[in-house]
C-alpha positions as CSV (number, residue, x, y, z in Angstrom):
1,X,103.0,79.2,89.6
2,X,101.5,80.9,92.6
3,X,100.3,84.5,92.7
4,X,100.1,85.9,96.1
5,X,99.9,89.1,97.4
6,X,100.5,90.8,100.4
7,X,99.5,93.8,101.2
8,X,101.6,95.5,104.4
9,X,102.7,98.5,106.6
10,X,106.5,98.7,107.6
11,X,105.4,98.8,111.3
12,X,102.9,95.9,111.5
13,X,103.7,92.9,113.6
14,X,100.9,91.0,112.1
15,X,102.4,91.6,108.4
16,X,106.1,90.2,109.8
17,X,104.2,86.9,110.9
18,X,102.3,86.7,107.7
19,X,105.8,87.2,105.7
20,X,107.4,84.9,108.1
21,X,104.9,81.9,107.5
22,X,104.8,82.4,103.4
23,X,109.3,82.8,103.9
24,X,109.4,79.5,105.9
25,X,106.3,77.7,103.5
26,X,108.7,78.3,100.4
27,X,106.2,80.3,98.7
28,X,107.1,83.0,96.4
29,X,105.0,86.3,97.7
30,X,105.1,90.4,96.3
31,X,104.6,92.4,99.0
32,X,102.6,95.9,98.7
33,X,103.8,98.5,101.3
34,X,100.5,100.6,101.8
35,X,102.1,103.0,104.0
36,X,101.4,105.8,101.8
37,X,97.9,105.0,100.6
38,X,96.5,103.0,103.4
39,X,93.1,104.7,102.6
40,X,93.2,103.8,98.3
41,X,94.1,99.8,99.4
42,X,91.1,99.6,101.9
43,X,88.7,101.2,99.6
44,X,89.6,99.5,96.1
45,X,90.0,95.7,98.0
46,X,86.8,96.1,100.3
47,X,85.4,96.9,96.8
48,X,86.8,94.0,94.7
49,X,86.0,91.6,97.6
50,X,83.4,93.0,99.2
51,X,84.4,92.5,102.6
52,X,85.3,95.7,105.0
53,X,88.7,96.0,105.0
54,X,90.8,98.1,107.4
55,X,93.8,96.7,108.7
56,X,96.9,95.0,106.9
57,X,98.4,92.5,106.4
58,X,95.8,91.5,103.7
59,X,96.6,88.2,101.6
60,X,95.4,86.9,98.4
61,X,96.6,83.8,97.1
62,X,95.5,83.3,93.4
63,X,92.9,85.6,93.6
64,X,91.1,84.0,96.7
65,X,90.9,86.5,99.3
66,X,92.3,85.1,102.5
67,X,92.4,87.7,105.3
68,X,94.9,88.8,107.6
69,X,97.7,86.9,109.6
70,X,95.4,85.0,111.3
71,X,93.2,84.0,108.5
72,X,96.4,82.7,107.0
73,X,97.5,80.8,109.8
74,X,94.4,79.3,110.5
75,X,93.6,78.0,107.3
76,X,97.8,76.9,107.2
77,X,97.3,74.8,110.4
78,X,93.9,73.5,108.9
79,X,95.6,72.1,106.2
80,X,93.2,74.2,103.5
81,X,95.8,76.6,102.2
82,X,96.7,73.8,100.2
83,X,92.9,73.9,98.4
84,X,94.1,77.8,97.5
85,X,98.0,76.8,95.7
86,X,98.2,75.3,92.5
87,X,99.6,72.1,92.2
């Protein structure tokens, strides 16, 4: 079973495209609304990942980090989010 998370902000357009693409791929997704502790996400995921985070939507799919929206839907149209589900 896939684990992916998604971390959002109830007024990003980018997070409704990333939700949209996992909805429509049939994939299973829990969603963090950061809203309230934008600053805490960025800090403790730049940390774990070590990459500069900032912005949402941020996606991890079985504890790969992925990106944003359009990390996702690149590596979607790719055909390499495959490499990051289990089979």
């Amino acid at each position: 079973m896939n684990k992916i998370d998604i971390y959002t902000s109830a007024t990003c357009p980018y997070c409704i495209k990333a939700k949209k693409l996992l909805t429509m791929l049939k994939l299973d997704f829990v969603e963090h609304n950061v809203d309230d502790n934008f600053e805490t996400m960025c800090n403790e995921l730049s940390s774990k990942y070590n990459k500069q985070i900032q912005t949402v939507p941020q996606i991890i799919i079985n504890n790969h980090y992925i990106g944003g929206y359009t990390d996702l839907e690149a590596i979607y149209k790719s055909g390499e989010l495959q490499k990051y589900l289990e089979k």
